[in-house]
C-alpha positions as CSV (number, residue, x, y, z in Angstrom):
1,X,-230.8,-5.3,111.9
2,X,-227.7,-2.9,112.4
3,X,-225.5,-0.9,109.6
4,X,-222.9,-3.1,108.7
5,X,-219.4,-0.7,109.0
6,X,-217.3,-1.6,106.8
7,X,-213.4,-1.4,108.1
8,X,-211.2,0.5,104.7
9,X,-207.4,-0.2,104.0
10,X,-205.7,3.0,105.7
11,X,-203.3,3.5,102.9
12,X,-206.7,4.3,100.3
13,X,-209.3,5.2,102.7
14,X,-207.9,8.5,101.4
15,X,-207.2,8.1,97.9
16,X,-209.0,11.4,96.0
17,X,-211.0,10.4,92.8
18,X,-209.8,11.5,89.4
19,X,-211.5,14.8,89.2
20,X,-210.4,15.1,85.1
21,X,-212.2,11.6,84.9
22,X,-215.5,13.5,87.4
23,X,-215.3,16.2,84.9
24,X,-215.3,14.5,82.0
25,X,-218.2,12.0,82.5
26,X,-220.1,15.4,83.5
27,X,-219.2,17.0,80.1
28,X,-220.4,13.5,78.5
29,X,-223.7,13.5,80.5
30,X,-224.6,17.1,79.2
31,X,-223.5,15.7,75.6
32,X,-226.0,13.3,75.8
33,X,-228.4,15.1,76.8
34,X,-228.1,17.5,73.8
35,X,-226.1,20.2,75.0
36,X,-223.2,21.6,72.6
37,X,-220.7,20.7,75.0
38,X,-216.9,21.8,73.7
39,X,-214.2,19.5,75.4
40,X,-211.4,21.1,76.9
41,X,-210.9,18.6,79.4
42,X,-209.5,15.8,77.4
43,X,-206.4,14.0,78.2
44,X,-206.8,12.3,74.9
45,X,-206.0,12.9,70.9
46,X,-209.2,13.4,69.1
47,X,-206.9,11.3,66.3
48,X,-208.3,7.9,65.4
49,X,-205.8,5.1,66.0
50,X,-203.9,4.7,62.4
51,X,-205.5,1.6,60.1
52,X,-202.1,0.2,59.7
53,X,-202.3,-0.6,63.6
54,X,-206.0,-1.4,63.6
55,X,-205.3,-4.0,60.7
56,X,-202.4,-5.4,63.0
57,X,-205.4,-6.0,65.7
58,X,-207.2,-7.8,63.6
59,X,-204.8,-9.7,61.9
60,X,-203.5,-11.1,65.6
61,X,-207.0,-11.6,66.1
62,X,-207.2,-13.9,62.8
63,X,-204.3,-15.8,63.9
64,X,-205.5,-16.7,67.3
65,X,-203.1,-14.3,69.4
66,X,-206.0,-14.5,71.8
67,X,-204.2,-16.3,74.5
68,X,-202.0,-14.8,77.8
69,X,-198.6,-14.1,77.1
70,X,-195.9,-13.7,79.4
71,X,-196.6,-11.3,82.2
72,X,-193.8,-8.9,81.1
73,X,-195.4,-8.9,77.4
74,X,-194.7,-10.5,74.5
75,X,-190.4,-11.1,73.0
76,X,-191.3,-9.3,70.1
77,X,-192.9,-6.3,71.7
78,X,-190.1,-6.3,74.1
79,X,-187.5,-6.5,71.9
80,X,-189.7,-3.7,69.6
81,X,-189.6,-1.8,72.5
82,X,-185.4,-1.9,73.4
83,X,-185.1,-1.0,69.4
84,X,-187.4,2.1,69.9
85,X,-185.3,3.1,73.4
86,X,-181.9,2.9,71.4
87,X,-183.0,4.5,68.4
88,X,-185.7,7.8,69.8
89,X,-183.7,7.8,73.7
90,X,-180.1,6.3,73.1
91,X,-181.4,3.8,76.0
92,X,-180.0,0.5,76.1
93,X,-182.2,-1.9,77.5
94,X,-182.2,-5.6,77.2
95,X,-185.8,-7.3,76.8
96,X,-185.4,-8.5,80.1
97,X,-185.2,-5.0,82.0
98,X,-189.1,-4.2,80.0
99,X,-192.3,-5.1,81.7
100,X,-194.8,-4.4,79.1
101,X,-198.1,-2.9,81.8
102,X,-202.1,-1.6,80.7
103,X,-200.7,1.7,80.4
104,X,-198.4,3.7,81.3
105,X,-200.3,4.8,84.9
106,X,-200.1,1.1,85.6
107,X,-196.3,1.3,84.8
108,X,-195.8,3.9,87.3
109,X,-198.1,2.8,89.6
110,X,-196.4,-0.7,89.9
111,X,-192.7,0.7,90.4
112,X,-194.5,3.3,93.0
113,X,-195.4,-0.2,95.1
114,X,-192.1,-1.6,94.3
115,X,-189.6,1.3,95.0
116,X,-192.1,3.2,98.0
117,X,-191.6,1.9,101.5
118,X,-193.8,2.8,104.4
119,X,-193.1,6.0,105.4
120,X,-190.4,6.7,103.0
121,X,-190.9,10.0,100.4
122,X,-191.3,10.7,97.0
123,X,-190.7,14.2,95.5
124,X,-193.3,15.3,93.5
125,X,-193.3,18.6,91.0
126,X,-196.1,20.6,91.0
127,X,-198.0,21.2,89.3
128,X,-198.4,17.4,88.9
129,X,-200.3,14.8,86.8
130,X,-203.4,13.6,89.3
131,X,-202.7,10.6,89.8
132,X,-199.2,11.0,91.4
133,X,-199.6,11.5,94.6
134,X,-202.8,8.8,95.3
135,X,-199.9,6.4,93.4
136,X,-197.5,7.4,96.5
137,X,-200.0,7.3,99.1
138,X,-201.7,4.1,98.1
139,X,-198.3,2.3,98.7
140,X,-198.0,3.8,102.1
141,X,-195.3,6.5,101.2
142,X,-195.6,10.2,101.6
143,X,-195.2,12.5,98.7
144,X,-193.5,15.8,99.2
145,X,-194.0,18.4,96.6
146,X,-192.0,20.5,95.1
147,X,-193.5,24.2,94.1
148,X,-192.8,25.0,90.6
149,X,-193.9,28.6,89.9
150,X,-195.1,29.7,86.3
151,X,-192.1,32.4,86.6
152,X,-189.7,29.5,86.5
153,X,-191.1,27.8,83.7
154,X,-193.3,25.2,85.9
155,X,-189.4,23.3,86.3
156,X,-187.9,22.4,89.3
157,X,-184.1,23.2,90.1
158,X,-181.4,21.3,92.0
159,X,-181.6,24.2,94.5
160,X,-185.4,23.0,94.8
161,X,-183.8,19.4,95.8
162,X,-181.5,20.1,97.8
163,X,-184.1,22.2,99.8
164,X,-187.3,19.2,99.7
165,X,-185.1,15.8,99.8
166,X,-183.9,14.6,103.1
167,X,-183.0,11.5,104.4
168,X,-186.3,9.9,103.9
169,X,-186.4,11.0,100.2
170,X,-186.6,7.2,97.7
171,X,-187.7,8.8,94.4
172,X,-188.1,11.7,92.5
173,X,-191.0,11.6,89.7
174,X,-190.0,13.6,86.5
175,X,-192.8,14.2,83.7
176,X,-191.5,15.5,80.8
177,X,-193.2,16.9,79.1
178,X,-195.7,17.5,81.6
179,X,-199.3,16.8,81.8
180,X,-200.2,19.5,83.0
181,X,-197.9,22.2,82.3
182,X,-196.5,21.3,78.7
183,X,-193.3,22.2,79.9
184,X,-189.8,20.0,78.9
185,X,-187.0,19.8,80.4
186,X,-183.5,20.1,78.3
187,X,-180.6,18.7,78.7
188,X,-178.8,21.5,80.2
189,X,-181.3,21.5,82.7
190,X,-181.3,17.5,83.2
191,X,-177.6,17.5,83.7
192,X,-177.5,18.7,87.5
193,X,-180.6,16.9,88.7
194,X,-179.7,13.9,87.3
195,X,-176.1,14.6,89.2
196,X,-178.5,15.4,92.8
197,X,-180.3,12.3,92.2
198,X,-176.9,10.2,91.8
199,X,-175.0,12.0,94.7
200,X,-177.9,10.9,96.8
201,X,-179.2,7.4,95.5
202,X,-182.7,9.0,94.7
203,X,-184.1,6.7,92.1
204,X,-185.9,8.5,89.2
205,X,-189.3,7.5,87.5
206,X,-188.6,9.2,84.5
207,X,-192.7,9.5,82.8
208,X,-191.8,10.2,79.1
209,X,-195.2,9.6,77.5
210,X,-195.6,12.7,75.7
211,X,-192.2,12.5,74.2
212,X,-193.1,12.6,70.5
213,X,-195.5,16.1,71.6
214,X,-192.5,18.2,71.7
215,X,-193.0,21.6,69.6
216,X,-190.5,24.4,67.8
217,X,-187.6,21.7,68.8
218,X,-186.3,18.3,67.8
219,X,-184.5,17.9,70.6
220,X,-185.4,15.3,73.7
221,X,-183.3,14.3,75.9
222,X,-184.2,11.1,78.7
223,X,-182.6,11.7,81.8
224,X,-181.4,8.6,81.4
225,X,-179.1,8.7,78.9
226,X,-177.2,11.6,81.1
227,X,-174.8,8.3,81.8
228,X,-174.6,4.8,83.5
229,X,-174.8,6.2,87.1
230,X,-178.4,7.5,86.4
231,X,-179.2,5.6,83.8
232,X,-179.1,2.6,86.6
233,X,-181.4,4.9,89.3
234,X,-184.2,5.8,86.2
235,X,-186.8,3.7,85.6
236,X,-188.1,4.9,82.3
237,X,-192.2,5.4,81.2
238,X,-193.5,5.4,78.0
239,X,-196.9,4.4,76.4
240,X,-198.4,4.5,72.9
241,X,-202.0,6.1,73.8
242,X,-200.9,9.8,73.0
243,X,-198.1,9.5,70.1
244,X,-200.8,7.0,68.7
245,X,-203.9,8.3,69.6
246,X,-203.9,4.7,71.4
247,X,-205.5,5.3,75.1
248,X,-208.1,3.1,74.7
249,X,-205.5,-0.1,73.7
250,X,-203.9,0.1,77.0
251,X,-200.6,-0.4,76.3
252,X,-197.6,1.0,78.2
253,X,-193.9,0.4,79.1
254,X,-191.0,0.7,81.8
255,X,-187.5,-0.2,81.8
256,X,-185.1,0.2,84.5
257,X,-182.5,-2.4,85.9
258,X,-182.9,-5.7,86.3
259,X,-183.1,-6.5,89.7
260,X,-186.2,-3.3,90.2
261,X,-187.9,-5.0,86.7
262,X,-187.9,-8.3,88.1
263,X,-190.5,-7.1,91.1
264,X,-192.4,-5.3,89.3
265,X,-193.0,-8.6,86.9
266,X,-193.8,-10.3,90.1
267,X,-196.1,-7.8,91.6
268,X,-197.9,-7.7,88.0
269,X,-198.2,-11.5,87.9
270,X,-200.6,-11.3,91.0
271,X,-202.4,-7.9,89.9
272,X,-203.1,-8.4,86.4
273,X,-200.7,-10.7,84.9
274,X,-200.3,-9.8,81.1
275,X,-202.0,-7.4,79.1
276,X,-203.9,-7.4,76.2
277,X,-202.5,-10.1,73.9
278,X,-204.0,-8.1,70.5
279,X,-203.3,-4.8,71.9
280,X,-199.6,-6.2,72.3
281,X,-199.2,-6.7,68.6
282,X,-201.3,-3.5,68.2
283,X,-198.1,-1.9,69.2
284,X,-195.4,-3.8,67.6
285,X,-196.8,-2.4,64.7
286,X,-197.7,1.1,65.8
287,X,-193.4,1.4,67.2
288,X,-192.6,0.4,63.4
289,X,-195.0,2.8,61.9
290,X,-193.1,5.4,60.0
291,X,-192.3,8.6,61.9
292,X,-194.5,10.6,59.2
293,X,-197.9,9.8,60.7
294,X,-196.8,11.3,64.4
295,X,-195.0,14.3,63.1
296,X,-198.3,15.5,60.9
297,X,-200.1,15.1,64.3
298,X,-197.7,16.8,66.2
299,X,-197.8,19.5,63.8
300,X,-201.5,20.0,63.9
301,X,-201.5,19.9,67.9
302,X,-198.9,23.0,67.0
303,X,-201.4,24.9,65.2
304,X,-204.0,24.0,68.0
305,X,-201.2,25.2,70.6
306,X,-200.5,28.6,68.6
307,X,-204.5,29.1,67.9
308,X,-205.7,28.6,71.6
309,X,-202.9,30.6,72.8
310,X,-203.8,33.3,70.4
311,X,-206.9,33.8,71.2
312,X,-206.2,34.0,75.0
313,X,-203.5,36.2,75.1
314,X,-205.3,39.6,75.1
315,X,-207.4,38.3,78.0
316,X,-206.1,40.5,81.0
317,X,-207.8,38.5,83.4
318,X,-205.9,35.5,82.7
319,X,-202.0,34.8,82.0
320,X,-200.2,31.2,80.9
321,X,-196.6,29.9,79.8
322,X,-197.0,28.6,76.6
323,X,-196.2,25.3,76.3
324,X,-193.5,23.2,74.8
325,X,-195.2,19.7,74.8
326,X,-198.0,17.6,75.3
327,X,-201.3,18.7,74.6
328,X,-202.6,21.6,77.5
329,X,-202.7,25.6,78.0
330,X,-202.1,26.0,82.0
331,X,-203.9,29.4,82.3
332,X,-203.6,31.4,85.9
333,X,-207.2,32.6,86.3
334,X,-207.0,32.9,89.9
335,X,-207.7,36.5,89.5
336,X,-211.5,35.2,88.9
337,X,-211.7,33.5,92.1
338,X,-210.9,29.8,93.1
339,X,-210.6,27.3,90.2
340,X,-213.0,24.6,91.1
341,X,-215.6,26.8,91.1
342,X,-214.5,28.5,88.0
343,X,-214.6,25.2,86.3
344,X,-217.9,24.7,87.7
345,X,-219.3,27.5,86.5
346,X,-218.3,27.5,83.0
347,X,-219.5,24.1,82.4
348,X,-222.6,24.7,83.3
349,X,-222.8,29.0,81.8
350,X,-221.7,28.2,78.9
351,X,-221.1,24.5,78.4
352,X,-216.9,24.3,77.9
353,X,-215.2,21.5,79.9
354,X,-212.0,22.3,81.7
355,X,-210.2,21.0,84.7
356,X,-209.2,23.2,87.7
357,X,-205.9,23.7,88.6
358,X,-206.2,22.2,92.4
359,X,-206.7,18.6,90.9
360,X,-203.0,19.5,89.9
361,X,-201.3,21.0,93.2
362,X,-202.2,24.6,91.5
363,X,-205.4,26.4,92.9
364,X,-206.0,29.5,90.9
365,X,-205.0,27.3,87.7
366,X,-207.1,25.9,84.6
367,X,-205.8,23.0,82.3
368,X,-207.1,23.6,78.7
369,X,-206.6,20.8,76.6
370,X,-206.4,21.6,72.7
371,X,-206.9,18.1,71.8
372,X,-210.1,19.1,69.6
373,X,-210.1,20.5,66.0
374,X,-209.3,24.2,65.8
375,X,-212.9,25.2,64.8
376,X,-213.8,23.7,68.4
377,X,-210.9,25.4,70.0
378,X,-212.1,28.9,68.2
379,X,-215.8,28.0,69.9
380,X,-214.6,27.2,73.2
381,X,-211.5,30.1,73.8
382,X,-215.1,32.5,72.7
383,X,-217.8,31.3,75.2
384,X,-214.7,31.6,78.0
385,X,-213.8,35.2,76.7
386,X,-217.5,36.0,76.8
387,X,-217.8,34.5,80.2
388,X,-214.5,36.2,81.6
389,X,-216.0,39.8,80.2
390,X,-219.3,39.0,82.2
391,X,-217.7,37.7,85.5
392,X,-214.8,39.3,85.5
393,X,-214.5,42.1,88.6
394,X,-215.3,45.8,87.9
């Protein structure tokens, strides 16, 4: 009897896996097996999800909110949603431009298939969240990256645009702060890339899901906001898993004009229709929470930021930009050789988790996540110190 070869879709015959998901699941296996494994790889708050929000779940439960609900998501979580745009982003979006997805990946991933022709490209920052690019390819676009160098902050420039867009250029994605840089982009620096992307009709998916991570500022600015012109070429992303400590609910959210929000509601009634009913008023709860609960988290990822970067700094083999958002030290340890194999290596020497750099367009890079208690962090920046001083070349 012959081998039976089986004939893959071109466009994700070559889709890479997540290697931060690969990495993680290794760092869980040696956990179980009894190793004292510290996690700098996770993408996630070690927070529990608040009890006010859990108590929401179960009271939807209770009531039988069990059922589907309309593709786009529930009216009240939409119209939750348009409150929270008007009040946190000075965003004015009507229920109907908001297509409630499970999570904000799917968010993007859906306007991706909608806005992404064949052959057309999207500009892509890097260093870049993972799953970007597979996103782009997967619809059978191209992306085109952008280099953004640690001496400019890890932030692209309208210069940068005007020398990677051409005539083939559909979308620029903007992560703000970025996973996994931690850098954020200010208004001032918004201002002329939202102009490039309105001079040439480059629609933006603005990805805003660390928004309420922003440190030593209270200032955020949506590129959207920068006035109608852009506002109607951004799509905007947001989420609840990491303001919340949520990822697990699934929830996330986009809102762009109407005529772009009514595909995607199409293309999600064939792919998964709505999502979670109870996670749904999960959220409507968790947008109403009082601010107090996000800013004492935000606060303590501070004090993780400021610890981790503290006890790296003297480290001449290594170098970072320390970050204004989101939850990651970017550390350059390319003067240790490549990153893969540094990741590799200190996994298995001396059991600390961390992703390389090439996952994120950055060979020679490390993404340390500081979503662990600072005791953890302390235990984890020592075994790499201790590593570095024993690897390190003499």
């Amino acid at each position: 009897m012959g081998t039976l070869t089986v004939s893959i879709n071109r466009r994700i015959k070559d889709i890479i896996g997540s290697t931060t998901l690969a990495i993680t699941a290794n760092a869980n296996e040696l956990k179980a097996k009894g190793h004292d494994v510290v996690n700098f790889a996770a993408g996630e708050p070690d927070f529990d999800t608040p009890k006010s929000i859990k108590a929401a779940a179960i009271a939807a439960i209770e009531k039988g909110l069990t059922k589907y609900t309309p593709t786009s998501g529930t009216l009240e979580l939409r119209e939750t949603i348009a409150a929270k745009f008007k009040k946190d982003n000075r965003l004015e979006y009507k229920p109907s431009q908001i297509v409630v997805s499970c999570g904000a990946k799917h968010s993007i991933f859906n306007i991706i298939q909608i806005l992404a022709d064949e052959g057309e490209e999207v500009l892509v920052p890097a260093p870049y969240w993972v799953s970007y690019p597979e996103m782009v390819k997967a619809a059978g676009a191209v992306p085109r990256f952008i280099p953004a160098t640690a001496q400019a902050g890890f932030k692209i420039t309208p210069a940068d645009l005007r020398r990677y867009a051409g005539n083939k250029t559909k979308i620029l994605i903007l992560n703000s702060p970025s996973n996994p840089t931690g850098m954020v982009y200010s208004r001032k620096e918004l201002e002329p890339i939202a102009e490039f992307c309105v001079k040439n009709n480059i629609f933006v998916i603005s990805d805003e899901i660390y928004e309420k991570l922003v440190y030593d500022t209270d200032e955020y600015t949506s590129i959207g906001a920068l006035g109608k012109d852009i506002f109607d070429l951004t799509i905007t992303v947001n989420g609840v898993s990491k303001a919340y400590a949520m990822t697990g609910w699934r929830i996330g959210y986009a809102a762009g004009r109407e005529d772009v929000m009514d595909y995607v509601k199409k293309f999600q009634d064939h792919a998964t229709s709505n999502p979670t009913s109870i996670s749904q008023a999960a959220v409507v709860q968790a947008l109403r929470e009082p601010e107090e609960g996000v800013l004492a988290m935000r606060e303590e990822f501070r004090k993780r930021r400021n610890l981790m970067a503290a006890e790296l700094k003297d480290v001449a083999q290594i170098s970072y930009v320390l970050p204004q958002g989101a939850f990651y030290l970017f550390c350059d340890f390319s003067k240790l050789g490549p990153s893969e194999q540094i990741a590799r290596q200190i996994l298995d020497d001396v059991k600390v988790a961390v992703i390389p750099g090439d996952s994120f367009g950055a060979p020679g890079f490390i993404r340390l996540s500081f979503a662990t208690s600072q005791e953890r962090i302390r235990e984890g920046t020592k075994r790499i110190k201790d590593w570095i001083r024993q690897h390190a070349p003499r």
